[in-house]
DOROBA-297506 format. One record per atom (N, C-alpha, C, O): atom name; x, y, z. Coordinates in pm, 1 decimal. Each point is the difference from the previous one (the first is absolute). Example, Ala and Ser with C-alpha at 12.3 -4.5 7.8 and 13.67 -1.06 7.14 Angstrom:
+------+----------+----------+----------+
! atom !     east !    north !       up !
+------+----------+----------+----------+
!    N !   1319.0 !   -569.0 !    780.0 !
!   CA !    -89.0 !    119.0 !      0.0 !
!    C !     90.0 !    120.0 !      0.0 !
!    O !    103.6 !     -1.9 !     66.5 !
!    N !   -138.6 !    106.9 !   -138.5 !
!   CA !     82.0 !    119.0 !      6.0 !
!    C !    -77.0 !    109.0 !     73.0 !
!    O !     50.9 !    110.8 !     16.9 !
+------+----------+----------+----------+
# end
This chain:
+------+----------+----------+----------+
! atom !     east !    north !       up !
+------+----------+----------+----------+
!    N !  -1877.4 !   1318.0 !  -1713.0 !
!   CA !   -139.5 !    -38.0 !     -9.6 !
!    C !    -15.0 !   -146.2 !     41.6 !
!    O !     59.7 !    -96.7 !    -47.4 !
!    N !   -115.7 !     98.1 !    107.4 !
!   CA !    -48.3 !   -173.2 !     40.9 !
!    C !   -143.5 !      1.2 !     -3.6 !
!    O !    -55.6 !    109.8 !      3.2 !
!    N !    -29.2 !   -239.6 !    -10.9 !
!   CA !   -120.0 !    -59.2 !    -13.1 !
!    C !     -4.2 !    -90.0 !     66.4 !
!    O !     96.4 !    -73.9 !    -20.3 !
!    N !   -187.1 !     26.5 !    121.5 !
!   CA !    -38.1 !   -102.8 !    113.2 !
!    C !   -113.6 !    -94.6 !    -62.0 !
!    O !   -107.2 !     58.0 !    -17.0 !
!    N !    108.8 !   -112.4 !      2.1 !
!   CA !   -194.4 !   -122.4 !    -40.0 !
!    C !     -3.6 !    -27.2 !    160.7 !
!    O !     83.6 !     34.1 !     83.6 !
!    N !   -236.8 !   -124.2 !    -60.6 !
!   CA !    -13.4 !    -53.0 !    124.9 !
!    C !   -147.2 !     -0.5 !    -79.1 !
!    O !    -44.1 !     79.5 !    -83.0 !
!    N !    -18.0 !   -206.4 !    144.2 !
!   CA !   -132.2 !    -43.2 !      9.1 !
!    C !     -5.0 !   -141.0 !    -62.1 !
!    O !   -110.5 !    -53.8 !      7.4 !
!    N !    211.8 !    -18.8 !    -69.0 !
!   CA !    -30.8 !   -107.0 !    -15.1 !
!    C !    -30.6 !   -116.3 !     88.9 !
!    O !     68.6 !    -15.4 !    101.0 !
!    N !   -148.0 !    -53.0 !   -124.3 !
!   CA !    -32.2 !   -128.6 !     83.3 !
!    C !    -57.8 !    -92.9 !    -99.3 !
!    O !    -31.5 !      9.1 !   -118.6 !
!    N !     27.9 !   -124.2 !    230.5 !
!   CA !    -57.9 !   -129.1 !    -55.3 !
!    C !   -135.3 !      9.7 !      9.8 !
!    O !    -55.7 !    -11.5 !    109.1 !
!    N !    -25.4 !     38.4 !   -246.9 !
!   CA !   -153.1 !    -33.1 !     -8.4 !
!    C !    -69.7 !    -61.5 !    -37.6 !
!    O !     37.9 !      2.2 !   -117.1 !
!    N !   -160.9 !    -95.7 !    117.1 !
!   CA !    -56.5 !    -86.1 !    -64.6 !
!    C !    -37.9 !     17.4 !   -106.5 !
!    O !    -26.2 !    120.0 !      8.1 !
!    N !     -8.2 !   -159.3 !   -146.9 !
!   CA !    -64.9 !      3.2 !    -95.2 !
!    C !   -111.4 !    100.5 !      6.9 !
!    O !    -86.6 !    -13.7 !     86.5 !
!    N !     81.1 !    146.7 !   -199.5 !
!   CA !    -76.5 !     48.5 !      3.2 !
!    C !    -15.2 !     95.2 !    125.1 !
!    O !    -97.3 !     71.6 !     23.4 !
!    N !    213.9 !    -84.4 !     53.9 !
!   CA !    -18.9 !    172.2 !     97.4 !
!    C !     68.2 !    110.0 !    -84.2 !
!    O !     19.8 !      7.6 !   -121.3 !
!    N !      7.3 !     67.9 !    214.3 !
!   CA !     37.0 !    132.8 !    -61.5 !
!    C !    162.2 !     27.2 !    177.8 !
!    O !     11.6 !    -43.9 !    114.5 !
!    N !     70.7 !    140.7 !   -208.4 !
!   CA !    111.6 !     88.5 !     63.7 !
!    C !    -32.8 !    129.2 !    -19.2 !
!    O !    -93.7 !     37.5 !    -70.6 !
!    N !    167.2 !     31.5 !    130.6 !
!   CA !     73.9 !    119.7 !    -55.5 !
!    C !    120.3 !     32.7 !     28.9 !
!    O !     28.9 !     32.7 !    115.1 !
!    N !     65.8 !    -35.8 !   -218.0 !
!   CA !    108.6 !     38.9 !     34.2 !
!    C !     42.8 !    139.7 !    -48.7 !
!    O !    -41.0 !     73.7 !    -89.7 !
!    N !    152.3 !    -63.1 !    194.9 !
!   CA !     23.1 !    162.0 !     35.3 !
!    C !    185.7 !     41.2 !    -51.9 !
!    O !     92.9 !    -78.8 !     17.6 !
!    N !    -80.8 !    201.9 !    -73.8 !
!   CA !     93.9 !     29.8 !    -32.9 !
!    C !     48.0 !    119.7 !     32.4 !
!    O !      6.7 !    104.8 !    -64.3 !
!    N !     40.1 !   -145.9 !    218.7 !
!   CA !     36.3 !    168.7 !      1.0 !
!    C !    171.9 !     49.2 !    -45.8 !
!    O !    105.0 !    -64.2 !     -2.8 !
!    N !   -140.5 !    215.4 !    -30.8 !
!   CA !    152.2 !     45.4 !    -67.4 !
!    C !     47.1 !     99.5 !    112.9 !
!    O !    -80.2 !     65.0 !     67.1 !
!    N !    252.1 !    -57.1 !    -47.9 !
!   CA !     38.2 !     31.4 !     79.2 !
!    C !    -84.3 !    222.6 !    -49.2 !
!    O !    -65.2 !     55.6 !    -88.3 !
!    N !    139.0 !    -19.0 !    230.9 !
!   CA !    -59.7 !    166.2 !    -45.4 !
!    C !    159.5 !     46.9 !    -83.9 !
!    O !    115.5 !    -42.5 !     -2.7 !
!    N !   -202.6 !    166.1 !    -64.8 !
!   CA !     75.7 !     35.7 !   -104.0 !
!    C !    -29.5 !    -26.6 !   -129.3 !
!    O !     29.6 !     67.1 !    -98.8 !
!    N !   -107.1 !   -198.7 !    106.9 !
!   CA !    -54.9 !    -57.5 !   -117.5 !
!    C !   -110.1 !     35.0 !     42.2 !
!    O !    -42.7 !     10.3 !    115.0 !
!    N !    -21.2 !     15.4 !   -251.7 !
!   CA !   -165.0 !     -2.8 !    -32.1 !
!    C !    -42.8 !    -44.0 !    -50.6 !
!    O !     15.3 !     27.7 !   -119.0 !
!    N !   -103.2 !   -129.9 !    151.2 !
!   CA !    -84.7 !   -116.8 !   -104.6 !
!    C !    -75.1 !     64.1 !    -52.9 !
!    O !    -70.9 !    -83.3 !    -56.6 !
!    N !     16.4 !    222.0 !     22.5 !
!   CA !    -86.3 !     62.4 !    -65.5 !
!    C !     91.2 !     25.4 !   -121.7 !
!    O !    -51.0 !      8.6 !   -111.7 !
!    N !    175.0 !      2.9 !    128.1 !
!   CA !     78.5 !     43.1 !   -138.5 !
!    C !     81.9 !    -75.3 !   -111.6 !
!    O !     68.1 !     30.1 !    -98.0 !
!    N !   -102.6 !   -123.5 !    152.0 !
!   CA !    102.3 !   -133.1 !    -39.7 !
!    C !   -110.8 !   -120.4 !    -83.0 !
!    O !   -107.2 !     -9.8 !     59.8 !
!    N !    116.0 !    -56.9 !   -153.3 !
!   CA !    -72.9 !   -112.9 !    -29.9 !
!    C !     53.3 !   -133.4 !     99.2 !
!    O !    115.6 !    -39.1 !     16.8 !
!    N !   -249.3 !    -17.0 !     44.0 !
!   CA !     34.6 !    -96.2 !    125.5 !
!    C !    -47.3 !   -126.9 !    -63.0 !
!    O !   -116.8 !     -5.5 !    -38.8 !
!    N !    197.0 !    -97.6 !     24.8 !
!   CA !    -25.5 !   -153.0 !    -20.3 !
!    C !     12.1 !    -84.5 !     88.0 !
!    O !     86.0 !      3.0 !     88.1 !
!    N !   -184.5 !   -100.9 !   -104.9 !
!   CA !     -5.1 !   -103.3 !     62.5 !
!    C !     58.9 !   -139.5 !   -108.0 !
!    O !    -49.1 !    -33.8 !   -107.6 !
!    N !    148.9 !    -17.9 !    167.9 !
!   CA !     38.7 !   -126.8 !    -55.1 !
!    C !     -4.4 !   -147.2 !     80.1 !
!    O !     18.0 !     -5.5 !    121.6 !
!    N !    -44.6 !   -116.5 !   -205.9 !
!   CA !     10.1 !   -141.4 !     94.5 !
!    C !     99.0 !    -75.8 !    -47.4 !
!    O !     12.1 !     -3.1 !   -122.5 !
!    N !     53.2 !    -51.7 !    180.5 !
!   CA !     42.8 !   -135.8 !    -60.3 !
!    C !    -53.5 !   -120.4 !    122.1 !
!    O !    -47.3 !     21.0 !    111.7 !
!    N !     76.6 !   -158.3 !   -185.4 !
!   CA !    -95.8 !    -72.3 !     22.0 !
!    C !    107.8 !    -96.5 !     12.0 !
!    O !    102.5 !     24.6 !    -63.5 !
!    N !   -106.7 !   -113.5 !    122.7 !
!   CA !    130.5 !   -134.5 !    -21.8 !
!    C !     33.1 !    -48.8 !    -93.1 !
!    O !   -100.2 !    -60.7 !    -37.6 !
!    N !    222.1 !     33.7 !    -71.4 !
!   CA !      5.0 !    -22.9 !    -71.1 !
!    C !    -34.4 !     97.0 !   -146.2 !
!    O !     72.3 !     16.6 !    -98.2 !
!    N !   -137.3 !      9.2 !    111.5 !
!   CA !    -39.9 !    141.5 !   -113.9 !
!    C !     95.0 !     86.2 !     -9.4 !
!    O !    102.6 !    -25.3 !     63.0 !
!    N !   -108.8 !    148.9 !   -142.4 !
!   CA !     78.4 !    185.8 !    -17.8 !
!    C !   -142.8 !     13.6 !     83.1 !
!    O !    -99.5 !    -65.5 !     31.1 !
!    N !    158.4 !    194.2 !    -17.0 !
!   CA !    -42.6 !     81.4 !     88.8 !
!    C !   -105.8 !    114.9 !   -118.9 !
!    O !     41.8 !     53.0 !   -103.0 !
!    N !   -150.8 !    -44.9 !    148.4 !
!   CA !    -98.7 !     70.6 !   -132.2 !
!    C !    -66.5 !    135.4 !    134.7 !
!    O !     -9.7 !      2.9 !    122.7 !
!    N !    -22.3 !     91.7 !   -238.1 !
!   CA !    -64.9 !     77.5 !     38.8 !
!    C !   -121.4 !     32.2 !     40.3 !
!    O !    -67.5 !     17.1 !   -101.5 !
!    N !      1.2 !      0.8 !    200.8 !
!   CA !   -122.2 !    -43.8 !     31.3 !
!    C !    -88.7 !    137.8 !     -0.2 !
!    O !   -120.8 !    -22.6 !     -6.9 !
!    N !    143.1 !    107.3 !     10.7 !
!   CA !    -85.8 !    124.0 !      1.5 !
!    C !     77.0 !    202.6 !     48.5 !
!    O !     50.2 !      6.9 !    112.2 !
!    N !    -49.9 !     53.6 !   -150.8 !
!   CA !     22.6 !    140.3 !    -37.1 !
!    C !    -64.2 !     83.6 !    -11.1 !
!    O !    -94.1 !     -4.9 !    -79.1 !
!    N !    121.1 !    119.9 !    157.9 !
!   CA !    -55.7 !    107.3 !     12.3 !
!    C !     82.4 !    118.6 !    -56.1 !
!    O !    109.0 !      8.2 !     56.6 !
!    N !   -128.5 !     80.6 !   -146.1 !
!   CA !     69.2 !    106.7 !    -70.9 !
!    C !    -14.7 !    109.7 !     35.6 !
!    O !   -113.8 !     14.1 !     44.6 !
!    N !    152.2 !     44.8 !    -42.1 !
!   CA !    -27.6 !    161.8 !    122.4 !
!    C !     10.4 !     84.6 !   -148.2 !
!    O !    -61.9 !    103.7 !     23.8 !
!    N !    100.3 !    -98.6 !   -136.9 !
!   CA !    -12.1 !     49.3 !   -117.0 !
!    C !   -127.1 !     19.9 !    -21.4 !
!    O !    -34.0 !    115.5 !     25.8 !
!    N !    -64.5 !   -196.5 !    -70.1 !
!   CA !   -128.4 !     40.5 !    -53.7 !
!    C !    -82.7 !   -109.2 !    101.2 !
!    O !   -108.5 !    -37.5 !    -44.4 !
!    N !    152.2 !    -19.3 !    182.9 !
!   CA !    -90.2 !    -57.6 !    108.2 !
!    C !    -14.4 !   -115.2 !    -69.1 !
!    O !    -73.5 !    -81.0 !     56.5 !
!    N !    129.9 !     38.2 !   -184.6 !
!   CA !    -86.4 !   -118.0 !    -28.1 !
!    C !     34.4 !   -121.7 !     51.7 !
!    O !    122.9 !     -3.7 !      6.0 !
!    N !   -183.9 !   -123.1 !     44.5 !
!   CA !     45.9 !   -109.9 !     46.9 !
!    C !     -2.0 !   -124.8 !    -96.0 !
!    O !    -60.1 !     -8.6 !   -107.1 !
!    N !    151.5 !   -101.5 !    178.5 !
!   CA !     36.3 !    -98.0 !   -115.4 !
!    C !    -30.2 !   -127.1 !    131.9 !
!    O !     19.2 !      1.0 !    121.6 !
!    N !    -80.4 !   -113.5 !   -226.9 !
!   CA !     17.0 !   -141.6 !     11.1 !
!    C !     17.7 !   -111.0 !    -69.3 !
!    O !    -50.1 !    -26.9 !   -109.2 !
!    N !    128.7 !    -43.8 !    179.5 !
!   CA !     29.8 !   -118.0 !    -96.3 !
!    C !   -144.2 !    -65.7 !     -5.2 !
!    O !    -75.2 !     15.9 !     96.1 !
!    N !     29.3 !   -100.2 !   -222.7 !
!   CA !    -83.7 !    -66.6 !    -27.8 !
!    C !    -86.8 !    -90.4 !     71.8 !
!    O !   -117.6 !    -30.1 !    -20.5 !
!    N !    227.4 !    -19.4 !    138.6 !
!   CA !    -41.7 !   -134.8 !     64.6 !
!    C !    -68.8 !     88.1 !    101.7 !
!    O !   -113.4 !    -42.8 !     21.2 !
!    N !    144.0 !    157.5 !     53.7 !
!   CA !    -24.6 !     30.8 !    132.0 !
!    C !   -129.3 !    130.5 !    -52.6 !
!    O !    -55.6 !     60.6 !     91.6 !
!    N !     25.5 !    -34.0 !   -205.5 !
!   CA !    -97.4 !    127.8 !    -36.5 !
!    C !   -150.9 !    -91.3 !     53.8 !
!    O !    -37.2 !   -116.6 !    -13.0 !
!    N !    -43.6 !    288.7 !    103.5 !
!   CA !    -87.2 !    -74.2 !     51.0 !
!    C !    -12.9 !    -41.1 !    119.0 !
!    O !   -106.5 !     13.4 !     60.2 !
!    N !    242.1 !    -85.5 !      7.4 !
!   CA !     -8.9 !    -16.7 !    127.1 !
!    C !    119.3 !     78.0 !    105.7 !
!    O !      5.1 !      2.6 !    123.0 !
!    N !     90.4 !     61.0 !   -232.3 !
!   CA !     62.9 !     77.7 !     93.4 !
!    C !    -42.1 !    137.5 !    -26.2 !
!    O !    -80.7 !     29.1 !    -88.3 !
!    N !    152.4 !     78.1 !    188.4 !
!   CA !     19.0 !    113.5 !    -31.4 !
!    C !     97.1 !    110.7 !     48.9 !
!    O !     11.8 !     38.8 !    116.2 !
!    N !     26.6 !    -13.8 !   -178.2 !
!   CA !    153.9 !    120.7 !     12.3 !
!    C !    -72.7 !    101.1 !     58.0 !
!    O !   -103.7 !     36.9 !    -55.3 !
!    N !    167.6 !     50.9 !    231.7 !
!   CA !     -0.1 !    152.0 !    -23.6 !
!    C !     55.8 !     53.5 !     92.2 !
!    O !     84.7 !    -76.5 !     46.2 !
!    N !    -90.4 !    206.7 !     25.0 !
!   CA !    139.8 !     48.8 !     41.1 !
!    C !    -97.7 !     97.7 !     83.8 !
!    O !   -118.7 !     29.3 !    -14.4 !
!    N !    216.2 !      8.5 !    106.5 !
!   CA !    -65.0 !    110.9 !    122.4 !
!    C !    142.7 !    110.4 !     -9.0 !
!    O !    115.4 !    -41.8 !      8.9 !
!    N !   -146.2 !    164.3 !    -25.0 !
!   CA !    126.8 !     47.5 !     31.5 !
!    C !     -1.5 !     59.2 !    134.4 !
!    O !    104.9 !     48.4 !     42.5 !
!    N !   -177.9 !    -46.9 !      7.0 !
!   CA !    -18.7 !     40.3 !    141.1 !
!    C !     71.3 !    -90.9 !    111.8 !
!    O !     35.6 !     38.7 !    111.3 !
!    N !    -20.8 !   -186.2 !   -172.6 !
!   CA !     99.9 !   -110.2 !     81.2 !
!    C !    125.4 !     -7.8 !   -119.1 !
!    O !     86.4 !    -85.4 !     19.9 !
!    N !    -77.0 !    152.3 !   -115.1 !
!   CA !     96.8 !    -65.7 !    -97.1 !
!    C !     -3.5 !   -109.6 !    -22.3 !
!    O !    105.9 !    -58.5 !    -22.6 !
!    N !   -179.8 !     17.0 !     21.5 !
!   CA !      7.4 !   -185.5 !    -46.5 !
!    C !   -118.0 !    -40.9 !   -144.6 !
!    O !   -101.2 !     65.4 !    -25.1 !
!    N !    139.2 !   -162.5 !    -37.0 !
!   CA !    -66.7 !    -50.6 !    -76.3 !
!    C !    -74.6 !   -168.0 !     26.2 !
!    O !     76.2 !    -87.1 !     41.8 !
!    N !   -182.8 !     60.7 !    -60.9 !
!   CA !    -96.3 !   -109.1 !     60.6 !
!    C !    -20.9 !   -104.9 !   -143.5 !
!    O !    -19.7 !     48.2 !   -111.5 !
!    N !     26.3 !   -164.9 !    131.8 !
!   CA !    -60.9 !    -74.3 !    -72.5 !
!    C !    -94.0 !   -133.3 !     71.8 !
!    O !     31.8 !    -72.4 !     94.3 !
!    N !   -127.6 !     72.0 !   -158.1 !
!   CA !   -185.2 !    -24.0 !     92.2 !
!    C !     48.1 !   -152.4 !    -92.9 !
!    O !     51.5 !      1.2 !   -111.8 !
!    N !    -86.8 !   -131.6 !    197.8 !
!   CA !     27.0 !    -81.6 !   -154.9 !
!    C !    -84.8 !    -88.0 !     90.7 !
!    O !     25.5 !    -43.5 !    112.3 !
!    N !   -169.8 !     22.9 !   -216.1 !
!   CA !   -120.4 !    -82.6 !     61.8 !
!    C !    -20.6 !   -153.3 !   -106.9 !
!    O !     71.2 !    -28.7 !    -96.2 !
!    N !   -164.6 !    -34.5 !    138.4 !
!   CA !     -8.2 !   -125.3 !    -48.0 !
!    C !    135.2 !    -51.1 !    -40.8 !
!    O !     35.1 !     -5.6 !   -117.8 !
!    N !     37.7 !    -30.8 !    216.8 !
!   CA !    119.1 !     -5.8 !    -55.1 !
!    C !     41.2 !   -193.0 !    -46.4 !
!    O !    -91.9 !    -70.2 !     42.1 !
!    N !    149.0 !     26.7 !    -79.0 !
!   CA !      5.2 !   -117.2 !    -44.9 !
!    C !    137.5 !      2.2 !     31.6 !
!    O !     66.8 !     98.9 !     30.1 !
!    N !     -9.7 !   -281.3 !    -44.9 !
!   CA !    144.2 !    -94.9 !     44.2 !
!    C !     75.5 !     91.1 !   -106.8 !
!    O !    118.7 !     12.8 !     30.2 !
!    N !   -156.2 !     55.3 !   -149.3 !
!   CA !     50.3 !     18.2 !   -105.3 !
!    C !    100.6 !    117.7 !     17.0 !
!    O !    113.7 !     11.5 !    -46.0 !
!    N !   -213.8 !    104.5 !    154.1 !
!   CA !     82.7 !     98.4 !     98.2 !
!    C !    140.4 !      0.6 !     76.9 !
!    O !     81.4 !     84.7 !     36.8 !
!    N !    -95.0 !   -215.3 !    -32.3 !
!   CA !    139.0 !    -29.2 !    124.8 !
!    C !    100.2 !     47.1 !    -59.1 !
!    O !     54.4 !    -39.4 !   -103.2 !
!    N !    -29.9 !    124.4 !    169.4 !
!   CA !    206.8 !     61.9 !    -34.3 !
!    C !     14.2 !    102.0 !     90.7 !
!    O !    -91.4 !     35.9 !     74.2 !
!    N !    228.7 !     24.8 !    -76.4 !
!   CA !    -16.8 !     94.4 !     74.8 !
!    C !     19.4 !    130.1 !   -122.2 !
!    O !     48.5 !      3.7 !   -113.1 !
!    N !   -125.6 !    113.1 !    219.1 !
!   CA !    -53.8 !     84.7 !   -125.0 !
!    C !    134.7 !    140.6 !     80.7 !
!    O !     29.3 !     10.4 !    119.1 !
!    N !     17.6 !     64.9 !   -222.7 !
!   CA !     84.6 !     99.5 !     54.8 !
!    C !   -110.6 !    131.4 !   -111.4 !
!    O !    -86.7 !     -7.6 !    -87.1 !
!    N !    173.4 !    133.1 !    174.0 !
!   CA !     -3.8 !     70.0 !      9.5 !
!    C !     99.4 !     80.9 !   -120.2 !
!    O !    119.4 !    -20.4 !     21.9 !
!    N !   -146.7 !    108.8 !   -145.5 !
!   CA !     89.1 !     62.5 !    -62.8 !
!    C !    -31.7 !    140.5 !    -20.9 !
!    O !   -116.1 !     40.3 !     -7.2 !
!    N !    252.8 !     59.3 !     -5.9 !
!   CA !    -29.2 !    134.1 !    -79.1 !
!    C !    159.3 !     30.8 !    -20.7 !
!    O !     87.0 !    -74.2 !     45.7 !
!    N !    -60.6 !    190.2 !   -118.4 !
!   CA !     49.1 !     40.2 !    -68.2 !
!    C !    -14.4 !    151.3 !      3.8 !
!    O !   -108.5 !     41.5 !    -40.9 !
!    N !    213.6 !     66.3 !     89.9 !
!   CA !     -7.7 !     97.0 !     46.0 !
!    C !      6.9 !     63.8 !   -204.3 !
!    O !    -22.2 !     91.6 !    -79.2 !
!    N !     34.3 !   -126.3 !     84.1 !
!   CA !     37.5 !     42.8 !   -233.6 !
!    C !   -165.7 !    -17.5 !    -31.6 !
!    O !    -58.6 !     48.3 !    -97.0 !
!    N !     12.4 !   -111.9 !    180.5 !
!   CA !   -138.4 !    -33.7 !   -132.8 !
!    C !   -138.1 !      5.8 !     77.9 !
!    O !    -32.7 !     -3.9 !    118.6 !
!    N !    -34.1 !     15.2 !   -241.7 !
!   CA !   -105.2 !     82.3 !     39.4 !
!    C !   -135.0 !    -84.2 !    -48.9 !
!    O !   -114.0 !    -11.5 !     45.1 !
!    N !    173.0 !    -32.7 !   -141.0 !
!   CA !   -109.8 !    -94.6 !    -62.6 !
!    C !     41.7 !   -174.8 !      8.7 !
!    O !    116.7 !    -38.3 !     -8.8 !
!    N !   -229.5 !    -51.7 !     26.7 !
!   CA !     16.6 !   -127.2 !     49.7 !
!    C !     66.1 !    -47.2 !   -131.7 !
!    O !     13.3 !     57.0 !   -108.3 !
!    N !     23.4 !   -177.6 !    151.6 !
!   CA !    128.6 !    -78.9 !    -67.6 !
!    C !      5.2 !   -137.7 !     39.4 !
!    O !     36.7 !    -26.1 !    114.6 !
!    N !    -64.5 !    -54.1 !   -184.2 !
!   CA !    -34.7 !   -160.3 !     71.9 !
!    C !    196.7 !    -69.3 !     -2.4 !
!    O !     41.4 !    -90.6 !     72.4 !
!    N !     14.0 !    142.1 !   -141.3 !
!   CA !    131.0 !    -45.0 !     10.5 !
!    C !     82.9 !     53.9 !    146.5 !
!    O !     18.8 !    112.9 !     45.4 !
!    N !     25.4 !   -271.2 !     10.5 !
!   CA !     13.6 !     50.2 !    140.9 !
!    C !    159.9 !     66.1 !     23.7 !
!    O !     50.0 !     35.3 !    106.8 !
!    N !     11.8 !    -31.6 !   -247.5 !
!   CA !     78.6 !     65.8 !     -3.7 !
!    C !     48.5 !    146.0 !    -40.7 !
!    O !    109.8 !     49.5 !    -25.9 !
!    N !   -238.4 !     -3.4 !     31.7 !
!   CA !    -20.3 !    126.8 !    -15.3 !
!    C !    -25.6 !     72.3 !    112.3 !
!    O !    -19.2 !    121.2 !    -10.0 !
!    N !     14.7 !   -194.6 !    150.1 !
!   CA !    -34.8 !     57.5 !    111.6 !
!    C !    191.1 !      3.3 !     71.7 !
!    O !     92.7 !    -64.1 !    -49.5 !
!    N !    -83.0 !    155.4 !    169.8 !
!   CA !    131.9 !    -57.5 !     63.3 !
!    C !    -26.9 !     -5.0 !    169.4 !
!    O !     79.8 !    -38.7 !     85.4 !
!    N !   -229.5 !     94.9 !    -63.9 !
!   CA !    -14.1 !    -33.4 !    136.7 !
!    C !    -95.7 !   -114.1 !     74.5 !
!    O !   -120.2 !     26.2 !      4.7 !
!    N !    154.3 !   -118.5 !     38.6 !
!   CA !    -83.9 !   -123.8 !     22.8 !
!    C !     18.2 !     10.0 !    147.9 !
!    O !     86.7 !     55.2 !     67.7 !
!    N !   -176.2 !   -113.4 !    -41.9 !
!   CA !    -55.3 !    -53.7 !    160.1 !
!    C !     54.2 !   -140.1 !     30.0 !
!    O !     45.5 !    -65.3 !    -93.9 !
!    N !    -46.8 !     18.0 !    207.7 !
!   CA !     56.2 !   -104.0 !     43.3 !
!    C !   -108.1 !   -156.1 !    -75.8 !
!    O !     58.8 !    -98.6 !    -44.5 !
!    N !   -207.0 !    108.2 !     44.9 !
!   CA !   -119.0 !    -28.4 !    -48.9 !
!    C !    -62.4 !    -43.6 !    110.0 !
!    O !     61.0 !     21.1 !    104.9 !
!    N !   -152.3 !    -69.3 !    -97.9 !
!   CA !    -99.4 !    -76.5 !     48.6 !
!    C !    -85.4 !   -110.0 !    -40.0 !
!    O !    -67.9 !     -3.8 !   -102.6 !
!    N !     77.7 !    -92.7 !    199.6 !
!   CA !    -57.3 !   -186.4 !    -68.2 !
!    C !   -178.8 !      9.4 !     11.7 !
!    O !    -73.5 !      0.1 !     98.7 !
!    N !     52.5 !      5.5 !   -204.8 !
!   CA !   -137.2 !    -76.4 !    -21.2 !
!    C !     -5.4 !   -156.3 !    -33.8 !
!    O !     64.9 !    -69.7 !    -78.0 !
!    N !   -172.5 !     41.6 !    171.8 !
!   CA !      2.0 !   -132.2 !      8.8 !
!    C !   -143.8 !    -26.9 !    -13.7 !
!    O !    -72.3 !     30.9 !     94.8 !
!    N !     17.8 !    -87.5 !   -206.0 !
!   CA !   -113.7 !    -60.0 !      2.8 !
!    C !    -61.7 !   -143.4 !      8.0 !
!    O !     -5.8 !    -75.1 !    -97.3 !
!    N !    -19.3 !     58.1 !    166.0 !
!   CA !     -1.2 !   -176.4 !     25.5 !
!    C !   -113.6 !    -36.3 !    115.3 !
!    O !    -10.8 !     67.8 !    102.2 !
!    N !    -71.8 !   -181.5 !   -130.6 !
!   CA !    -76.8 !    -50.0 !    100.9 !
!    C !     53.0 !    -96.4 !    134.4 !
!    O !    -81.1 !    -38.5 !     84.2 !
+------+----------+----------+----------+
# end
């Protein structure tokens, strides 16, 4: 199983991305709980948002509820995260997680074993 990100870039204050997570085939992002994680320079690495294929329900961390949003196409296999008004506070690079065992989201990033290479968000004027 592998997972790809791509869409990060450098944006000004208050734009918006979307970044993209596609999973190799064989995998199905419809069956799997799909996370999005950041780390940031200097920081751990925190969980930023989840999608649960168990009961559909989605998760966000505190800072980003509101301006992001988690969701998934299974028609591309990939999972999307929309992340608008974005602030300097954003900057990290954000990866890609799942876990062929689980079904329901899990903010511990050691509960996942398949990660993506990530992708740099950069917010800055």
């Amino acid at each position: 199983v592998q997972v790809v990100e791509s869409g990060g870039d450098l944006v000004q204050p208050g734009g918006s991305l979307t970044l993209s997570c596609a999973a190799s085939s064989g995998f199905t992002v419809d069956y799997y709980a799909m996370s999005w994680f950041r780390q940031a320079p200097g920081k751990e690495r925190e969980a930023v948002s989840c999608i649960s294929t168990y009961d559909g329900s989605v998760y966000y961390v505190d800072s980003v509820k509101g301006r992001f949003t988690i969701s998934r196409d299974k028609a591309k296999n990939s999972v999307y995260l929309q992340l608008n008004s974005l602030t300097p506070d954003d900057t990290a690079v954000y990866y890609c997680a799942t876990d062929a065992r689980r079904y329901i989201c899990s903010g511990r990033d050691d509960d996942y074993d398949t990660w993506g290479q990530g992708t740099q968000v950069t917010v800055s004027s």
